[in-house]
LONULO-819508 format. One record per residue (C-alpha): residue in one letter; x, y, z; chain; residue number from 1. Coordinates in nm, 3 decimals, always signed. Layout:
BEGIN
<node type="A" east="X" north="Y" up="Z" mol="A" seq="NUM"/>
...
***
This chain:
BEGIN
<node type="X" east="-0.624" north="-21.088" up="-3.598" mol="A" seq="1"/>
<node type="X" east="-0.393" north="-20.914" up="-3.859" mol="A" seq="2"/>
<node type="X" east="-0.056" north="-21.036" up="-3.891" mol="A" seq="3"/>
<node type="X" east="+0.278" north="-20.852" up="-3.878" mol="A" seq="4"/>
<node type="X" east="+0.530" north="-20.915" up="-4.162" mol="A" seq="5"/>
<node type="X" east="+0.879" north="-20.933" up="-4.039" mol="A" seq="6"/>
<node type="X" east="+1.212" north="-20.961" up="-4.217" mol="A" seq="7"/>
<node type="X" east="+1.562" north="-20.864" up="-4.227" mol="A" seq="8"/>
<node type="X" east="+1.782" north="-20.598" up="-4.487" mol="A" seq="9"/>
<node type="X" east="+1.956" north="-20.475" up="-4.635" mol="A" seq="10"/>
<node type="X" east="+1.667" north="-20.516" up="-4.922" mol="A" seq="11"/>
<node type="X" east="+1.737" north="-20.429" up="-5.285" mol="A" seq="12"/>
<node type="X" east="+1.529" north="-20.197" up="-5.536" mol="A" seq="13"/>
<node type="X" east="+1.259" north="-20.476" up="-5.621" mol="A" seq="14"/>
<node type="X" east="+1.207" north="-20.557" up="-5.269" mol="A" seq="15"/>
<node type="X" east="+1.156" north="-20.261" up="-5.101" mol="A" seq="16"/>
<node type="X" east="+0.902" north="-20.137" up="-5.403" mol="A" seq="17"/>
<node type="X" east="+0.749" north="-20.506" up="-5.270" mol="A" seq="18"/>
<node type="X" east="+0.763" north="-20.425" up="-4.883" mol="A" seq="19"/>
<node type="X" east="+0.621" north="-20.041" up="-4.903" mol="A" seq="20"/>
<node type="X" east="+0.371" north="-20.194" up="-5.151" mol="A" seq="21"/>
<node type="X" east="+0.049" north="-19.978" up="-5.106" mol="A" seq="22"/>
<node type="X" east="-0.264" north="-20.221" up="-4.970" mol="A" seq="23"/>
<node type="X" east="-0.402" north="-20.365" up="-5.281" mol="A" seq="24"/>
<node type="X" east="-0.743" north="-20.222" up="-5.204" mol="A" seq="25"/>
<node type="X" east="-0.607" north="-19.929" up="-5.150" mol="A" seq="26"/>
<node type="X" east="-0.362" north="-19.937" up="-5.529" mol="A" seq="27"/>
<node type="X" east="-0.573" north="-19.676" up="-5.707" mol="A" seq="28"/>
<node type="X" east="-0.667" north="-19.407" up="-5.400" mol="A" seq="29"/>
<node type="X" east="-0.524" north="-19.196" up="-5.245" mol="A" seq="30"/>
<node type="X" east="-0.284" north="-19.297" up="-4.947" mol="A" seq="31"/>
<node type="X" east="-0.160" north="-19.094" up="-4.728" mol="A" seq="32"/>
<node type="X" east="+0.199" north="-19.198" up="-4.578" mol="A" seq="33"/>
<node type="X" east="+0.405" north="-19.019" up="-4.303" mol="A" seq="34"/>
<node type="X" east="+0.815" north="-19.103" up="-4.311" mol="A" seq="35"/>
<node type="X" east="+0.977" north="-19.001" up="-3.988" mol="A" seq="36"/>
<node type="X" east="+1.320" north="-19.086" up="-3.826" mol="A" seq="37"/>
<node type="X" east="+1.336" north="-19.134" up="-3.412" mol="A" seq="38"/>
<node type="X" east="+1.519" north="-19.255" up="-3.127" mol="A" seq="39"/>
<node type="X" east="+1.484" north="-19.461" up="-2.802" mol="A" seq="40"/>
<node type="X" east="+1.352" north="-19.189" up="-2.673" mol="A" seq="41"/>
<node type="X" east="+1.115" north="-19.056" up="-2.912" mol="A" seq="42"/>
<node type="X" east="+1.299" north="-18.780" up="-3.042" mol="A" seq="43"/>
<node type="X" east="+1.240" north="-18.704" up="-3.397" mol="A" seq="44"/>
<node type="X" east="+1.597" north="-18.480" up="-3.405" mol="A" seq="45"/>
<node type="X" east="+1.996" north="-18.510" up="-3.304" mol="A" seq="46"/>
<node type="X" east="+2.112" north="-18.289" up="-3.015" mol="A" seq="47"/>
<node type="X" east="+2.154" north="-18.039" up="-3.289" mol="A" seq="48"/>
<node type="X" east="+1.779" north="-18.014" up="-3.373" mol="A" seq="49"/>
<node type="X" east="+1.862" north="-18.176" up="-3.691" mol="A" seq="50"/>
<node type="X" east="+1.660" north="-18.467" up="-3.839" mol="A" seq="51"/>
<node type="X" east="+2.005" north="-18.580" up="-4.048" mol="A" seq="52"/>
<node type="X" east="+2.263" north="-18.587" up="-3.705" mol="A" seq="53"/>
<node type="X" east="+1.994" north="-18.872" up="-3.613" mol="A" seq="54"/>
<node type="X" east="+2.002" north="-19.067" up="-3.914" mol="A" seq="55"/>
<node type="X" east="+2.361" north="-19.043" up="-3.973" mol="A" seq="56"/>
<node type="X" east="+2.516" north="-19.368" up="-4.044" mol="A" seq="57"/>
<node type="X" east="+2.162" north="-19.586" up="-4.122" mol="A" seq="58"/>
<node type="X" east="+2.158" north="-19.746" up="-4.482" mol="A" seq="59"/>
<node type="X" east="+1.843" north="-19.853" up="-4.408" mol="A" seq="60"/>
<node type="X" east="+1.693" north="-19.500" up="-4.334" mol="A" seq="61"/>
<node type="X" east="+1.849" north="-19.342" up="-4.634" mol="A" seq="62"/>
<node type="X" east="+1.742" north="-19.675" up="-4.839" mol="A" seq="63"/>
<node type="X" east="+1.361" north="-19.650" up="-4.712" mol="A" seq="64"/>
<node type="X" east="+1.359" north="-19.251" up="-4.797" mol="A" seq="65"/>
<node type="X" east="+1.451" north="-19.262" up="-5.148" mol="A" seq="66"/>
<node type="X" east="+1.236" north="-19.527" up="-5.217" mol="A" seq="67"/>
<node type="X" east="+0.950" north="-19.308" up="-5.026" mol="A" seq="68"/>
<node type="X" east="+1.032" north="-19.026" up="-5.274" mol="A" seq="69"/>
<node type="X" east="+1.049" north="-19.260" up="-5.532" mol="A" seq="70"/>
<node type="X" east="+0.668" north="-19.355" up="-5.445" mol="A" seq="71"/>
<node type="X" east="+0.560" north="-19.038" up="-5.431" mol="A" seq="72"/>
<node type="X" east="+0.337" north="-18.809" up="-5.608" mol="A" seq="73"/>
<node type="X" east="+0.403" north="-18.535" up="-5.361" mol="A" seq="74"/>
<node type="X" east="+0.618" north="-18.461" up="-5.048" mol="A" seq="75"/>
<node type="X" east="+0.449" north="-18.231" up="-4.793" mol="A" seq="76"/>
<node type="X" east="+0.650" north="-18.043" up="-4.577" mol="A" seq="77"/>
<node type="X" east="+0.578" north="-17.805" up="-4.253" mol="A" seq="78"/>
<node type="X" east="+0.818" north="-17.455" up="-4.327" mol="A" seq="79"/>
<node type="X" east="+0.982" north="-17.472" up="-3.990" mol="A" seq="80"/>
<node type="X" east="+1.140" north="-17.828" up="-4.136" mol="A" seq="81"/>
<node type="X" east="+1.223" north="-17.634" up="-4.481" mol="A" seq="82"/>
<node type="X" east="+1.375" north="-17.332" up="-4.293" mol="A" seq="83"/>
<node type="X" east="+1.554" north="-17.619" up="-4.045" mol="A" seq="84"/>
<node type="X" east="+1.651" north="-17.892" up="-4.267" mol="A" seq="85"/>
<node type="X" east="+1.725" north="-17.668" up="-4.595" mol="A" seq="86"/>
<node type="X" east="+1.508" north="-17.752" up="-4.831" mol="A" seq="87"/>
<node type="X" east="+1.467" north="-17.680" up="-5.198" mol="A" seq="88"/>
<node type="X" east="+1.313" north="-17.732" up="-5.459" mol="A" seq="89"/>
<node type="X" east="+1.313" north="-18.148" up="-5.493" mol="A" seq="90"/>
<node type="X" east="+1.441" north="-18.282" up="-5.799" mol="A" seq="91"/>
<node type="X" east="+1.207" north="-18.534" up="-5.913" mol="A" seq="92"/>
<node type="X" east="+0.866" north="-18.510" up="-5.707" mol="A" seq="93"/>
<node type="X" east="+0.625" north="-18.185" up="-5.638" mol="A" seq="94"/>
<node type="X" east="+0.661" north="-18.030" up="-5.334" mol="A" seq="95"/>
<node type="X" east="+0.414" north="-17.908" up="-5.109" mol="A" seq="96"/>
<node type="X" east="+0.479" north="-17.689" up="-4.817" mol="A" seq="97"/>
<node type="X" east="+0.254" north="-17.561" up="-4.542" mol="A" seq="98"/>
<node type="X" east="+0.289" north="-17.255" up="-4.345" mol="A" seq="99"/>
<node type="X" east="+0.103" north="-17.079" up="-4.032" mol="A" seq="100"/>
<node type="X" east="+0.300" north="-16.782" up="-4.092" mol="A" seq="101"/>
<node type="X" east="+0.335" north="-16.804" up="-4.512" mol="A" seq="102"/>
<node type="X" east="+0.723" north="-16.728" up="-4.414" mol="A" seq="103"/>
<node type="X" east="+0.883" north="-16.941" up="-4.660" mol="A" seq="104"/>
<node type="X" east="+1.240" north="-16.956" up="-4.790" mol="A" seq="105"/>
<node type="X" east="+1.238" north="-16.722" up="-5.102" mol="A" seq="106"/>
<node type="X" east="+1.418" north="-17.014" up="-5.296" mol="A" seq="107"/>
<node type="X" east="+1.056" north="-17.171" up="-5.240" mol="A" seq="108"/>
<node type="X" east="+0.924" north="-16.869" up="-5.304" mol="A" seq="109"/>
<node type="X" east="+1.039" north="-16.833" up="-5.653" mol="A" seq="110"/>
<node type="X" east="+0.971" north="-17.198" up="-5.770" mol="A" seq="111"/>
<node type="X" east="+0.638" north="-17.164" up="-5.714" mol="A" seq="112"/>
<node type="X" east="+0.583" north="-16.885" up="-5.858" mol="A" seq="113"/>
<node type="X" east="+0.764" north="-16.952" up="-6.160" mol="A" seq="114"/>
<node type="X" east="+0.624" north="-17.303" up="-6.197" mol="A" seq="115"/>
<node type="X" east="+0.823" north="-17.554" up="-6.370" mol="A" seq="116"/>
<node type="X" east="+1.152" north="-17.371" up="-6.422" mol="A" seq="117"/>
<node type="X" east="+1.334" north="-17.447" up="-6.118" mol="A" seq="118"/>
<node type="X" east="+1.226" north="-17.806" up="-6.146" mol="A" seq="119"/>
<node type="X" east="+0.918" north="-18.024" up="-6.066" mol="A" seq="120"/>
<node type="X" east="+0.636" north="-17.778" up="-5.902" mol="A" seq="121"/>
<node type="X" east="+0.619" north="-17.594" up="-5.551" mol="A" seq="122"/>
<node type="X" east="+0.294" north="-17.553" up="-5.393" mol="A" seq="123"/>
<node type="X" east="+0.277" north="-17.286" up="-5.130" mol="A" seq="124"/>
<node type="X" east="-0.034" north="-17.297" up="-4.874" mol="A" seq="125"/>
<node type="X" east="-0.014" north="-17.014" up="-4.638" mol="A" seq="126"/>
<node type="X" east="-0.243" north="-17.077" up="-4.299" mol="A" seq="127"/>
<node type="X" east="-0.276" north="-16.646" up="-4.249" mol="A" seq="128"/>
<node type="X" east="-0.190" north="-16.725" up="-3.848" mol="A" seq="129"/>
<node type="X" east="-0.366" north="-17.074" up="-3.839" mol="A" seq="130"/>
<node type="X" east="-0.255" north="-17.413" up="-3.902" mol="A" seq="131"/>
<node type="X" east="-0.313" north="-17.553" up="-4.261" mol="A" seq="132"/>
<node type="X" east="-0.624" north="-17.758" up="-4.227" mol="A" seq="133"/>
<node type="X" east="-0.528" north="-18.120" up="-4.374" mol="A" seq="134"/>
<node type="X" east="-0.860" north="-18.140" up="-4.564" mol="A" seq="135"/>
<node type="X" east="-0.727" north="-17.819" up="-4.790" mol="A" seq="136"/>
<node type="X" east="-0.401" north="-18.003" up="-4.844" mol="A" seq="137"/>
<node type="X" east="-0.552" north="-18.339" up="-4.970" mol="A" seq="138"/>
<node type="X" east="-0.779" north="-18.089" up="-5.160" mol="A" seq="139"/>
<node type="X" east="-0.492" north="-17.915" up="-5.326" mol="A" seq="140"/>
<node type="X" east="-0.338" north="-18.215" up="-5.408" mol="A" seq="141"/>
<node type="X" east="-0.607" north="-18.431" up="-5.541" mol="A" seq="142"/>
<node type="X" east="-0.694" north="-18.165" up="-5.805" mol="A" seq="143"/>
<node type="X" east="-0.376" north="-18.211" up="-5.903" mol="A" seq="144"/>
<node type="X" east="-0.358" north="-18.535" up="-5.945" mol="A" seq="145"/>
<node type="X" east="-0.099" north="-18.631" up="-5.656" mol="A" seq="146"/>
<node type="X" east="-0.248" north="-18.944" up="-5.475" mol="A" seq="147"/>
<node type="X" east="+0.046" north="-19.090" up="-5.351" mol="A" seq="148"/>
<node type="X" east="+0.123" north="-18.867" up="-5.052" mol="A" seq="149"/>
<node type="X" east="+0.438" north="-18.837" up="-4.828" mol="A" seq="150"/>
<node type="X" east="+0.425" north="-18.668" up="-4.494" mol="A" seq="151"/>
<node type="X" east="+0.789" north="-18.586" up="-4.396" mol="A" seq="152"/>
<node type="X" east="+0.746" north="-18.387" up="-4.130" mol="A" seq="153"/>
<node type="X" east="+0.814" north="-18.224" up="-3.928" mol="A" seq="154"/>
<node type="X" east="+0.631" north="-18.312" up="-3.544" mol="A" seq="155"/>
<node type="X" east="+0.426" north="-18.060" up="-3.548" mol="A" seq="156"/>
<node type="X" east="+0.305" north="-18.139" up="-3.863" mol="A" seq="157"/>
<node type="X" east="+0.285" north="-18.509" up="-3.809" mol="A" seq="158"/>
<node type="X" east="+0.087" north="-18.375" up="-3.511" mol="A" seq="159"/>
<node type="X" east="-0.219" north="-18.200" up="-3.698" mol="A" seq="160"/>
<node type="X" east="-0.229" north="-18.453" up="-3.949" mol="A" seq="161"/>
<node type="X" east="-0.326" north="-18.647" up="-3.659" mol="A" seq="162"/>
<node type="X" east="-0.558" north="-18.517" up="-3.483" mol="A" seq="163"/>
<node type="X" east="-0.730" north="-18.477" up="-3.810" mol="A" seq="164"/>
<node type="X" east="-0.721" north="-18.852" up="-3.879" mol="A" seq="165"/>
<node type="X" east="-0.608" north="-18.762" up="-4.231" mol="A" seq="166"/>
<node type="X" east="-0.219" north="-19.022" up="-4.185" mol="A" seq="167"/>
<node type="X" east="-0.283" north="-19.384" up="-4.374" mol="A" seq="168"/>
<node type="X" east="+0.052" north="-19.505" up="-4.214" mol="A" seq="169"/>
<node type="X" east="+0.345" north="-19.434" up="-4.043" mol="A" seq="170"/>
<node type="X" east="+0.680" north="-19.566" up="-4.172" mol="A" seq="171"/>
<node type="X" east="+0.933" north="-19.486" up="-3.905" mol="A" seq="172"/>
<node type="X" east="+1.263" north="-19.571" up="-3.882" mol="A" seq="173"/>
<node type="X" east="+1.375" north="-19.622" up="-3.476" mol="A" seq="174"/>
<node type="X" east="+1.722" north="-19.580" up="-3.406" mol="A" seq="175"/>
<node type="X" east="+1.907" north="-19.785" up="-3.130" mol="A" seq="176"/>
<node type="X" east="+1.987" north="-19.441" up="-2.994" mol="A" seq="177"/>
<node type="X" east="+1.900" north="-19.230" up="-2.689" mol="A" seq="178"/>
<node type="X" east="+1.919" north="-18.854" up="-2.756" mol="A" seq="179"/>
<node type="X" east="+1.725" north="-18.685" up="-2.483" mol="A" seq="180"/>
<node type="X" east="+1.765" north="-18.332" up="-2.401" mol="A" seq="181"/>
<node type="X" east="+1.425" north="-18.098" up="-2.472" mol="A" seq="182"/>
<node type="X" east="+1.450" north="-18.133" up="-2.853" mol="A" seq="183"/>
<node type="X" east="+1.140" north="-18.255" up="-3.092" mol="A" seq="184"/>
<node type="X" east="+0.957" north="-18.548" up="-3.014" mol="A" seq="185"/>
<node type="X" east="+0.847" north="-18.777" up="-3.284" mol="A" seq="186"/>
<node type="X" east="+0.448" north="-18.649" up="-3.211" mol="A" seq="187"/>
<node type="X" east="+0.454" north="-18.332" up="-2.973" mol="A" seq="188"/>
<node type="X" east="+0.337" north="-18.346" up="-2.653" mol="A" seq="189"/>
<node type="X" east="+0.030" north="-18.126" up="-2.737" mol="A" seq="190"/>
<node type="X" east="-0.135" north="-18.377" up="-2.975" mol="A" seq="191"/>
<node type="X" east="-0.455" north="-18.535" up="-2.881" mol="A" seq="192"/>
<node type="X" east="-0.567" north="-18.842" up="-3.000" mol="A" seq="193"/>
<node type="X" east="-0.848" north="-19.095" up="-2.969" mol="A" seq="194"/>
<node type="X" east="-0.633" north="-19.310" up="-2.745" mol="A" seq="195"/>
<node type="X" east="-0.349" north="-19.574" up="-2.872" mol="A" seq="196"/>
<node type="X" east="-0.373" north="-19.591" up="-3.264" mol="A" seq="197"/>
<node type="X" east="-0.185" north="-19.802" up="-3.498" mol="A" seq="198"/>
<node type="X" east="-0.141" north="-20.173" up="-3.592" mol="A" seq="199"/>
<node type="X" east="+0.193" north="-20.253" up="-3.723" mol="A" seq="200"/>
<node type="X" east="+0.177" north="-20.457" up="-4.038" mol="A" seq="201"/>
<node type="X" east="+0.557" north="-20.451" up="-4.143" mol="A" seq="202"/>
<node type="X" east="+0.890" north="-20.486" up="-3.915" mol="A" seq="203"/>
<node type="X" east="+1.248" north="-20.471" up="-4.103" mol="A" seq="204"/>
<node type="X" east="+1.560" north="-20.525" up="-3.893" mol="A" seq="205"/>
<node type="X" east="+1.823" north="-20.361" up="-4.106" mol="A" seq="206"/>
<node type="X" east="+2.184" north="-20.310" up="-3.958" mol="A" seq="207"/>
<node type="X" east="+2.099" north="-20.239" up="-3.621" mol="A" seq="208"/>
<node type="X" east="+1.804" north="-20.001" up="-3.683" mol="A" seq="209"/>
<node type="X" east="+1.392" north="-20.144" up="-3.713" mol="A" seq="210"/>
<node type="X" east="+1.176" north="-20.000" up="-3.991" mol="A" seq="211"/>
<node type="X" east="+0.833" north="-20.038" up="-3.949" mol="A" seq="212"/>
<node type="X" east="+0.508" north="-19.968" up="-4.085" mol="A" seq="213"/>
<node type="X" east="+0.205" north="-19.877" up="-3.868" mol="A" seq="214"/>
<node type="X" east="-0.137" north="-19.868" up="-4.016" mol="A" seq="215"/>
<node type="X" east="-0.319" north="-19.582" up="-3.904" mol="A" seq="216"/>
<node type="X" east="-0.625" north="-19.615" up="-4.020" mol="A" seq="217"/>
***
C-alpha cells in the first residue's frame, strides 16, 4: 500500500525543493507535472473567471508556484489562459503555448519569432481547428531538451492532457472556499477518463489551504 506524506507550512526554500522532489526513479526523465488552484467546489477560477481572485491571499499557493517555475524546464500554457490571465513572455523559464485556433497574443507572437530577445524562448503550436495532440507537445519539448514539464492550465487543457494519459502528477492547491456560479471547473465536465485516477503521495496544510500531490500515473 503506498503511503501518503503529510506535513504542515509554511516550508522554506530547501524544503519545498525536498517536498516537490521528483520520484528518484523518475530524477533523469521526463516528468510531466500539472499546477492548478481550486475551490470547495471544484472551480479552477474566482467569480471573475480569474485564476488569481481565487488564490488571493494563499502564501502557500504563491510559495508552491514559484518553486514549480523554479523546477521547470518549460511552462505549457492553453491560449485562452494567456489571453485570460495575461501572459507574457516568462522571465526565467521557456514557454510553451498551445492553440486550437493559433490566435495568440501578438506579444507572444513576437517572442517567438524573434527568439531570445524578449527573454527566455516562446514556442507557438498552432492546432489549425483541432486540439494540440499532447504527444506533439512532449515531442517539441523533448527535442529541446525541456524534461521537467509544468502544466498550468488552463481546464481545458488539464482536460486533454488527460484523456491522453500524458499528466505524471497533479499538484493542486484546494482552497477552503466555495465559489460556485457556472465558471471553470478544475477538469471540465466533458473529460473522459478511465474511471477514478490518482493516489495522493503528499498532503501540506499551510495557513488554512491543503497542497497536495496526486500521482497520476
Amino acid at each position: 500500500m503506498s503511503t501518503c506524506r503529510t506535513g504542515t507550512g509554511p516550508l522554506t526554500a530547501a524544503e519545498l525543493e525536498d517536498w516537490y522532489a521528483v520520484p528518484l526513479g523518475r530524477a533523469d526523465g521526463t516528468w510531466v507535472r500539472a499546477g492548478l488552484v481550486t475551490s470547495l467546489d471544484g472551480r479552477a477560477a474566482g467569480p471573475d473567471g480569474l485564476s488569481g481572485s481565487l488564490n488571493r491571499g494563499s502564501a502557500g499557493d504563491h510559495a508552491v508556484f514559484d518553486h514549480l517555475r523554479r523546477w521547470a524546464d518549460v511552462v505549457v500554457v492553453g491560449a485562452g489562459t494567456v489571453r485570460d490571465e495575461g501572459y507574457g513572455p516568462l522571465p526565467a523559464v521557456p514557454l510553451v503555448v498551445v492553440s486550437r485556433s493559433g490566435d495568440v497574443p501578438a506579444r507572444l507572437r513576437r517572442a517567438a519569432e524573434s527568439g531570445t530577445r524578449d527573454g527566455p524562448a516562446v514556442v507557438v503550436l498552432d492546432g489549425h481547428g483541432e486540439d494540440v495532440d499532447p504527444g506533439r507537445v512532449l515531442t517539441e519539448v523533448a527535442s529541446r531538451g525541456w524534461r521537467r514539464v509544468l502544466l498550468e492550465g488552463g481546464p481545458q487543457l488539464l482536460g486533454t492532457w488527460l484523456e491522453a494519459d500524458a499528466v505524471d502528477e497533479l499538484c493542486a492547491t484546494v482552497r477552503p472556499v466555495l465559489v460556485g456560479g457556472d465558471g471553470p471547473l478544475l477538469v471540465p465536465r466533458s473529460t473522459s477518463l478511465r474511471g477514478p485516477v490518482g493516489s495522493t503521495t503528499h498532503l501540506l496544510a499551510w495557513e488554512g489551504d491543503v497542497l497536495v500531490r496526486t500521482r497520476l500515473r
